[in-house]
KOLPA-156413 format. One record per residue (C-alpha): residue number from 1; residue in one letter; x, y, z. Coordinates in pm, 1 decimal. Example, Ala and Ser with C-alpha at 12.3 -4.5 7.8 and 13.67 -1.06 7.14 Angstrom:
% residues 2
> 1 | A | 1230.0 | -450.0 | 780.0
> 2 | S | 1367.0 | -106.0 | 714.0
This chain:
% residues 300
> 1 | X | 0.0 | 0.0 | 0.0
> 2 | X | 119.4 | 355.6 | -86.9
> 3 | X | 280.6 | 520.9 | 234.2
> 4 | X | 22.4 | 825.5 | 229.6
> 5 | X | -327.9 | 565.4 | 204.5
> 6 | X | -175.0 | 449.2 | 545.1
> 7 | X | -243.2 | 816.4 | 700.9
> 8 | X | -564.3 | 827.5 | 544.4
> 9 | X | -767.4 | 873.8 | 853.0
> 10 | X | -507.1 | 1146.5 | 958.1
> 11 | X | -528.4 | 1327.4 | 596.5
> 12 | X | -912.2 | 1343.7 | 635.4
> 13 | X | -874.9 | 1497.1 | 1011.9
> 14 | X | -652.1 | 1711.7 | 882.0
> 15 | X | -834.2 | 1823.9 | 591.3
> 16 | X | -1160.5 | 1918.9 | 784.3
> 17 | X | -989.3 | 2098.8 | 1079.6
> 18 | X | -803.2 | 2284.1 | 754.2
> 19 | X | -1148.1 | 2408.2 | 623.6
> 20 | X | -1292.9 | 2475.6 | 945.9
> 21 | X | -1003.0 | 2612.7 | 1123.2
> 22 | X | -1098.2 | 2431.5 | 1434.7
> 23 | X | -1033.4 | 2117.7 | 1585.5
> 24 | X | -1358.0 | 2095.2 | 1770.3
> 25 | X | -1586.2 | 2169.7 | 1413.5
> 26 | X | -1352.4 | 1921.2 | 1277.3
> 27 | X | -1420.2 | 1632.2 | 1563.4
> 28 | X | -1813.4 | 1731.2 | 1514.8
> 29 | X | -1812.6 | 1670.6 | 1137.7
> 30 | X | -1612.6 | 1318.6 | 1156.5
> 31 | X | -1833.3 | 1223.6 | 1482.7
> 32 | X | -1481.1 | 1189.6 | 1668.6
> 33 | X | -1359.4 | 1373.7 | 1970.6
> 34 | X | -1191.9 | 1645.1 | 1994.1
> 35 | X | -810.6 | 1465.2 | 2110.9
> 36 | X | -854.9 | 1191.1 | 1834.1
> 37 | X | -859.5 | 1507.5 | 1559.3
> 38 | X | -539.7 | 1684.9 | 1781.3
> 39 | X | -380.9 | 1280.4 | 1745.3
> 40 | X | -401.3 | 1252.7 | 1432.8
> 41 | X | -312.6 | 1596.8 | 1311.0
> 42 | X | 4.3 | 1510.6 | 1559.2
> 43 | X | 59.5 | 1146.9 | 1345.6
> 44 | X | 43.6 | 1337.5 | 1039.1
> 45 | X | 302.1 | 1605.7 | 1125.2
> 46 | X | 555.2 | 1345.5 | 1229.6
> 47 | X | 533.1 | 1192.4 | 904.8
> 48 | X | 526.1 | 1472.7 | 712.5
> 49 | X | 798.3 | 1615.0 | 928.7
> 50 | X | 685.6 | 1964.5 | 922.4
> 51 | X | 431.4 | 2163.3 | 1155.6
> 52 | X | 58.0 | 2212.7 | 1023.7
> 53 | X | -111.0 | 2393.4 | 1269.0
> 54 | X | 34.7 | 2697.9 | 1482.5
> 55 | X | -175.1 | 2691.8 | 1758.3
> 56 | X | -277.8 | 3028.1 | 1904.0
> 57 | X | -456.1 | 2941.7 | 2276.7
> 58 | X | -849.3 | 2790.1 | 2150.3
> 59 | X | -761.3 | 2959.0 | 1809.6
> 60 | X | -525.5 | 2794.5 | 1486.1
> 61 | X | -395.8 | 2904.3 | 1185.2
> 62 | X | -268.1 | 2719.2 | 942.4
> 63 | X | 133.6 | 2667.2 | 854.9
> 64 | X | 280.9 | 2780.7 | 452.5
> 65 | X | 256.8 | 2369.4 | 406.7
> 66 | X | -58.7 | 2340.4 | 543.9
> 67 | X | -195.6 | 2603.0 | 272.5
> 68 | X | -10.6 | 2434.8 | 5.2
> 69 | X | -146.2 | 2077.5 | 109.9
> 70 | X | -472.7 | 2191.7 | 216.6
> 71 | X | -624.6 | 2226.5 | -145.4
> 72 | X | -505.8 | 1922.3 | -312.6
> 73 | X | -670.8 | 1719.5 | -6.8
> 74 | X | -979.8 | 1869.6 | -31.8
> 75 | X | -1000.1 | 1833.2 | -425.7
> 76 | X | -918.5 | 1425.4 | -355.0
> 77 | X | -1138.4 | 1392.0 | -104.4
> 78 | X | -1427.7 | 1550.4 | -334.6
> 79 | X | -1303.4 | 1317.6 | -621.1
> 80 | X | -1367.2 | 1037.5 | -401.2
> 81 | X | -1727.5 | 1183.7 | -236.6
> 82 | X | -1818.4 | 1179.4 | -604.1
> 83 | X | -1732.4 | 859.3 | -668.1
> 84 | X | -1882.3 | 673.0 | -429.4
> 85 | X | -2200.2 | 942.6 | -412.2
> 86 | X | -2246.2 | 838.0 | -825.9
> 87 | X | -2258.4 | 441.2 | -728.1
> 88 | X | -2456.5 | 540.4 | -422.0
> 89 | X | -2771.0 | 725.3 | -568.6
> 90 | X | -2841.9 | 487.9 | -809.0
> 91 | X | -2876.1 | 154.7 | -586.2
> 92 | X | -3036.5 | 314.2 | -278.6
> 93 | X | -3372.5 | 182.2 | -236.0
> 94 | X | -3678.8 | 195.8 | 13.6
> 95 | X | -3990.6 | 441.2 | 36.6
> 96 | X | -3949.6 | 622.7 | 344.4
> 97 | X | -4230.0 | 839.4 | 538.4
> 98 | X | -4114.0 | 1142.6 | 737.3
> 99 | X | -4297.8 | 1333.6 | 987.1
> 100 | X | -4237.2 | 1736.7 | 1008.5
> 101 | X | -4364.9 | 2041.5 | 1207.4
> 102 | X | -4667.0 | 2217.5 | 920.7
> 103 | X | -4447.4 | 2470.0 | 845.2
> 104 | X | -4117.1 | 2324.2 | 771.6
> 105 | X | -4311.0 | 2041.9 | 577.1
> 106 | X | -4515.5 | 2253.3 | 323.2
> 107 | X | -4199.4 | 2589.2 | 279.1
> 108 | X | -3916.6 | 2396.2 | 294.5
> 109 | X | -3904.7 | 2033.0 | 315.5
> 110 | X | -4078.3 | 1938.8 | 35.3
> 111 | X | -3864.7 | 2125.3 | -198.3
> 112 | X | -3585.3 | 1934.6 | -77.5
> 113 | X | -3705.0 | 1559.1 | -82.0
> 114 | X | -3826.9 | 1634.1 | -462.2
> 115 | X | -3438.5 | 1739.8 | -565.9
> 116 | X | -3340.7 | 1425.6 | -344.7
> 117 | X | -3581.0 | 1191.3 | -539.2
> 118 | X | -3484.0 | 1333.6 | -870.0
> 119 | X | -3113.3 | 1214.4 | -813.6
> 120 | X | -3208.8 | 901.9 | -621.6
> 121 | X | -3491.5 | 783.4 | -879.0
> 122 | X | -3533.8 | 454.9 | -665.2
> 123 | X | -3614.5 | 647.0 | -294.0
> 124 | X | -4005.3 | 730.5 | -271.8
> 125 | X | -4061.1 | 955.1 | -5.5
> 126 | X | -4397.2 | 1028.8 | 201.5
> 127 | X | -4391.0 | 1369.7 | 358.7
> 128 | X | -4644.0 | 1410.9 | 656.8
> 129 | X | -4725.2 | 1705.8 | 879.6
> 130 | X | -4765.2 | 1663.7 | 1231.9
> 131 | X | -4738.0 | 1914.7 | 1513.4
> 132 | X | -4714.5 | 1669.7 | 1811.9
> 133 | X | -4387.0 | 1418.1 | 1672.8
> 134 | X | -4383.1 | 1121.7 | 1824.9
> 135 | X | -4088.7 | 907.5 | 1918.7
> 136 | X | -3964.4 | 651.1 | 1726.8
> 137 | X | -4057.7 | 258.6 | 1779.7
> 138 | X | -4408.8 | 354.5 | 1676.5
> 139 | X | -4418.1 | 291.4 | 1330.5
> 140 | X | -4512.4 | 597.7 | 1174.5
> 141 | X | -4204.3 | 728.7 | 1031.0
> 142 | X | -3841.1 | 700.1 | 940.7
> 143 | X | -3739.7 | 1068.9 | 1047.3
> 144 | X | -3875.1 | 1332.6 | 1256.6
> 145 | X | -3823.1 | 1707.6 | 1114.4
> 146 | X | -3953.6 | 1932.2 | 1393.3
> 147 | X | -3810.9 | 2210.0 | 1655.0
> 148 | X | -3495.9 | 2118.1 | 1820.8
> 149 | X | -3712.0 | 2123.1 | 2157.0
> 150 | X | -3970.7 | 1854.6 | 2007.3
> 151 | X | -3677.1 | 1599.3 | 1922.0
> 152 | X | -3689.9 | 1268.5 | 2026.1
> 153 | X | -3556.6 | 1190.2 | 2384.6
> 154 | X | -3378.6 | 861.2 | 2322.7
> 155 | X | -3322.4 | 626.5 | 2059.1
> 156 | X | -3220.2 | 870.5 | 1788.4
> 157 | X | -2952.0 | 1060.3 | 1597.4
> 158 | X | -2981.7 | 1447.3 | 1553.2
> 159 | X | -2877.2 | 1694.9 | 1317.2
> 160 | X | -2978.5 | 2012.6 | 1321.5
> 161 | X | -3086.5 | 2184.8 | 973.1
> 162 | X | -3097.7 | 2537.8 | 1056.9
> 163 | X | -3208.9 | 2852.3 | 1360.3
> 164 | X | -3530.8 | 3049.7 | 1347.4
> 165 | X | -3369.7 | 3367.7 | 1308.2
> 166 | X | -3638.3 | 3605.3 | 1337.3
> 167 | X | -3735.6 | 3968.2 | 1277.6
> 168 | X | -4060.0 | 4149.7 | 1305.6
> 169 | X | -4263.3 | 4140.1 | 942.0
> 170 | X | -4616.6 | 4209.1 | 889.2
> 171 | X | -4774.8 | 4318.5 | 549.4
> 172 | X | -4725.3 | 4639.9 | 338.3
> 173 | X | -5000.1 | 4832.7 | 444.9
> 174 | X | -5017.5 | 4734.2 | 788.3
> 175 | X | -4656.8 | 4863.6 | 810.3
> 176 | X | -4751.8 | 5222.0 | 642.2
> 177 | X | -4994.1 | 5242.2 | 927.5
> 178 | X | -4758.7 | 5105.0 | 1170.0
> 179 | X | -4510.7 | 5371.4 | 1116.7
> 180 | X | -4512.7 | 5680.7 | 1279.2
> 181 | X | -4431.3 | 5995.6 | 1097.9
> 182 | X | -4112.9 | 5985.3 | 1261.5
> 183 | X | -4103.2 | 5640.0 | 1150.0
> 184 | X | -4108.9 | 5514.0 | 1523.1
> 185 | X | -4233.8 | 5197.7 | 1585.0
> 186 | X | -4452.8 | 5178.9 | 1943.0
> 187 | X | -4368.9 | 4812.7 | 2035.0
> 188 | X | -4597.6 | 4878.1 | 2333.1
> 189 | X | -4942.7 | 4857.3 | 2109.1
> 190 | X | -4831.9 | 4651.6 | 1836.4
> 191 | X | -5065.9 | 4418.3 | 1707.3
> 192 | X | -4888.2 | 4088.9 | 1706.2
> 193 | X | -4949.6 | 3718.5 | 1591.8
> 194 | X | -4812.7 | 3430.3 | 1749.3
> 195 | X | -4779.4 | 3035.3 | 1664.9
> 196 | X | -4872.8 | 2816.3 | 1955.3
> 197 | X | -4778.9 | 3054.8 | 2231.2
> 198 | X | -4613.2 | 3378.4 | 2309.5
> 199 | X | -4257.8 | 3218.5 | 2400.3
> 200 | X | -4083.0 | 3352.0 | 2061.6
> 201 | X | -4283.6 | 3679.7 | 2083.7
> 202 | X | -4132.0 | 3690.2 | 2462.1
> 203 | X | -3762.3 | 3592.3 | 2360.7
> 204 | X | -3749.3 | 3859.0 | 2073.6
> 205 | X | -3895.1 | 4152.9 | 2349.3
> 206 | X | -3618.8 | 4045.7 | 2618.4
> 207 | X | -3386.0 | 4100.0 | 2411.7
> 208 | X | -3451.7 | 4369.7 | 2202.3
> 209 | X | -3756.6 | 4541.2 | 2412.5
> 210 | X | -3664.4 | 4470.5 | 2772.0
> 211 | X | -3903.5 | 4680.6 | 2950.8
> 212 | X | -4225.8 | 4602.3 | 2725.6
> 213 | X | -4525.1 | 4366.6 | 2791.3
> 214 | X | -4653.0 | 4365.6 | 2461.2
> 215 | X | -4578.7 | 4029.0 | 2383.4
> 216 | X | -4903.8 | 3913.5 | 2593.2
> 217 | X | -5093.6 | 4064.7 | 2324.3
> 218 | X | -5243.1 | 3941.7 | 2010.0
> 219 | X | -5382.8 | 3616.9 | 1856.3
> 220 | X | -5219.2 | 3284.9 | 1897.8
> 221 | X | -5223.7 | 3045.5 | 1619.4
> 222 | X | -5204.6 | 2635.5 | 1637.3
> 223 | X | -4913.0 | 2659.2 | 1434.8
> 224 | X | -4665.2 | 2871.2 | 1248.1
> 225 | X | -4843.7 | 2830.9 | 857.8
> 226 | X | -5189.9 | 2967.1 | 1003.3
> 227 | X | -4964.2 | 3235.3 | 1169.4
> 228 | X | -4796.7 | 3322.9 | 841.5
> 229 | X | -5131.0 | 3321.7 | 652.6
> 230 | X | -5257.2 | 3562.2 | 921.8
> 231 | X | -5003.6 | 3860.8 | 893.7
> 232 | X | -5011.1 | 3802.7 | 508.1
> 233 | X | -5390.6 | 3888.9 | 570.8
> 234 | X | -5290.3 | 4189.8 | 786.4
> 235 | X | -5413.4 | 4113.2 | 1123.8
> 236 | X | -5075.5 | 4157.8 | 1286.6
> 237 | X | -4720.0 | 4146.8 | 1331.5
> 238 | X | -4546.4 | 3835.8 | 1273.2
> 239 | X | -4212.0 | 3707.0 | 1397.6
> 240 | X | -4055.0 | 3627.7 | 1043.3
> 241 | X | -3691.6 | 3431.9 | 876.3
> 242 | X | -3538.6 | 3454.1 | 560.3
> 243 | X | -3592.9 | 3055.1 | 504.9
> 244 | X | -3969.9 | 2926.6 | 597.8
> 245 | X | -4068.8 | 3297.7 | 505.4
> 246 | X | -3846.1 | 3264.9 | 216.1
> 247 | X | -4152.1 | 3308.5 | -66.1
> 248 | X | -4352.4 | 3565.0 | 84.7
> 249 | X | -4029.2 | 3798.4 | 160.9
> 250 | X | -3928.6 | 3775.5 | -207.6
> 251 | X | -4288.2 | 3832.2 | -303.3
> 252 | X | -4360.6 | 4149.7 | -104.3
> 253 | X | -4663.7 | 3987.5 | 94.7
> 254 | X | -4464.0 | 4024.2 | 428.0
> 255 | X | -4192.6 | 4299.3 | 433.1
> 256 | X | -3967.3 | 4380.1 | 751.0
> 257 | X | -4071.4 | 4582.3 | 979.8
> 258 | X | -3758.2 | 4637.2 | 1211.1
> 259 | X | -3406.7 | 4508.2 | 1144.1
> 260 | X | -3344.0 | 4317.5 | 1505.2
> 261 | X | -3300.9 | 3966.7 | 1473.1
> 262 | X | -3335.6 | 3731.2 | 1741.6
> 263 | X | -3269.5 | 3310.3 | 1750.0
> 264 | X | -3571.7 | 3177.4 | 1819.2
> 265 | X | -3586.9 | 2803.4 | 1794.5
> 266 | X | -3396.3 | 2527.3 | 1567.3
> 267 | X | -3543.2 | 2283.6 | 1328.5
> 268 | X | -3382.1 | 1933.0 | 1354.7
> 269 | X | -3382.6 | 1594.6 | 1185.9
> 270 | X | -3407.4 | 1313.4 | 1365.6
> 271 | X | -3350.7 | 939.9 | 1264.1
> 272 | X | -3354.2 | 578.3 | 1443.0
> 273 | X | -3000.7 | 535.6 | 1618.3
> 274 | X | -2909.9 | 196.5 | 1466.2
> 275 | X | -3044.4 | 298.8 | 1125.7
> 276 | X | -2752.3 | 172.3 | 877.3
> 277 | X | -2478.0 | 419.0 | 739.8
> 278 | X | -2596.2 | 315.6 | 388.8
> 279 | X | -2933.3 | 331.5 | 408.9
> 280 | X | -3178.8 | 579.1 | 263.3
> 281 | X | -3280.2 | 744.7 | 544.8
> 282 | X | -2909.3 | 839.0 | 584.7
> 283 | X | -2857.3 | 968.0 | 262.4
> 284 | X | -3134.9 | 1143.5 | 315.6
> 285 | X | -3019.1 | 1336.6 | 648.6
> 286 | X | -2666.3 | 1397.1 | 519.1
> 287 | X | -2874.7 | 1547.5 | 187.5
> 288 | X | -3103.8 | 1750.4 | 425.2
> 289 | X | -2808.3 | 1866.5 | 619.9
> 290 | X | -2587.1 | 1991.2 | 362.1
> 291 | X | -2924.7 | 2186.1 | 186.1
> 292 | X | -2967.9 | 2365.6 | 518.8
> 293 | X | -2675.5 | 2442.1 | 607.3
> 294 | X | -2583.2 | 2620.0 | 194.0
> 295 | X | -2931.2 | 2823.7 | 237.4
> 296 | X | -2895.5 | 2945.3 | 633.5
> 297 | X | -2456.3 | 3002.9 | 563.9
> 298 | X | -2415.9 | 2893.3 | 896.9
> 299 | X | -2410.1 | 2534.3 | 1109.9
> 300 | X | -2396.6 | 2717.1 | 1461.4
């Protein structure tokens, strides 16, 4: 065997702590701890006989040979992603049936599973909303897309797609008679709408409106759809993001009303623990993942 296959495992380390500049992003990507990623980067620089990393406290920057090596990895390991991803979409099988939060399901999620069926023509997949997600060993689906807070308790794997990060939005003319003629908002009588409580109403007013109570106010939805539909209609304010309000931002039926964002909540997938590394429901939450994380630019 060629001497560098032999430091394969060490190349890959190396090549994701390279991209991410960080060990610990690194160790979460390959599903390894932290020290195995700071071994392995070690194994490597014996062998290479040259220093990678300068570490700088929590922080590290990468060496003039870790630059130069740095892009040819990255390019090999994408040759070989390909490689095995071509094989890979063409003989996964199954039909698989997720469950997902109303929102998520109809704005978001069904977009994606239609891209992932067009390049795995042999996966069917059954998209269901439900706002209450079960847990798993009750034969209703093979993943769970829902808020991070809804996941499953125990006998599942988690990753998380992307934050709520939300801003007040409401419809055009609502905001022209909204807006002072200073063009001061009076967060104290705003007429707001709210999905299934007043907790992300709340969490955007302690931090941006510390003093004010008017998050009490308003209607409360049974989910966050209705609650979209209702500020499109006018009736109120609505806690809006760039993704599940994606459409109606671009359209001009919701327009932001202030600029102050706040992270509300995280949508997550979820998937049986001993579900195999080459099934479809794996190929579908490394799919899902990867979508997310390209629309939100971030994996916080």
């Amino acid at each position: 065997m060629d001497v560098p296959l032999r430091h394969l495992n060490a190349l890959r380390a190396f090549e994701a702590a390279a991209r991410h500049s960080s060990f610990a992003k690194a160790a979460e990507e390959l599903h390894v701890s932290h020290s195995v990623i700071s071994q392995h980067v070690k194994t490597l620089e014996g062998w290479l006989g040259t220093q990678l990393f300068i570490r700088h406290g929590n922080r590290i920057e990468l060496t003039e040979e870790a630059r130069t090596l740095t892009p040819h990895l990255s390019n090999a390991f994408q040759t070989l992603r390909d490689a095995c991803y071509s094989v890979l979409k063409l003989n996964q099988r199954g039909a698989l049936t997720i469950l997902a939060e109303p929102a998520i399901a109809s704005r978001w999620l069904r977009r994606q599973t239609n891209e992932f069926c067009a390049e795995f023509p042999n996966v069917e997949i059954d998209v269901k909303s439900a706002w209450t997600a079960p847990q798993f060993g009750e034969g209703q689906a093979d993943m769970l897309v829902h808020f991070d807070t809804r996941r499953p308790k125990s006998g599942a794997m988690h990753r998380k797609l992307f934050p709520l990060d939300c801003f007040p939005a409401c419809a055009p003319d609502l905001k022209k008679k909204l807006l002072s003629k200073d063009n001061k908002l009076d967060f104290d009588h705003m007429p707001l709408v709210h999905d299934n409580g007043r907790q992300i109403w709340q969490l955007w007013y302690a931090e941006h409106v510390s003093a004010g109570d008017g998050w009490q106010t308003g209607k409360v939805y049974s989910d966050l759809s209705m609650a979209i539909d209702a500020a499109i209609d006018g009736e109120g304010v609505i806690l809006a993001d760039n993704i599940i309000c994606q459409r109606e931002l671009q359209m001009g039926t919701l327009v932001p009303l202030d600029k102050r964002v706040a992270r509300c909540v995280w949508y997550t997938a979820s998937v049986p623990k001993d579900s195999s590394s080459n099934s479809a429901v794996i190929a579908l939450l490394s799919w899902l993942e990867k979508s997310a994380n390209a629309e939100s630019g971030s994996s916080d």
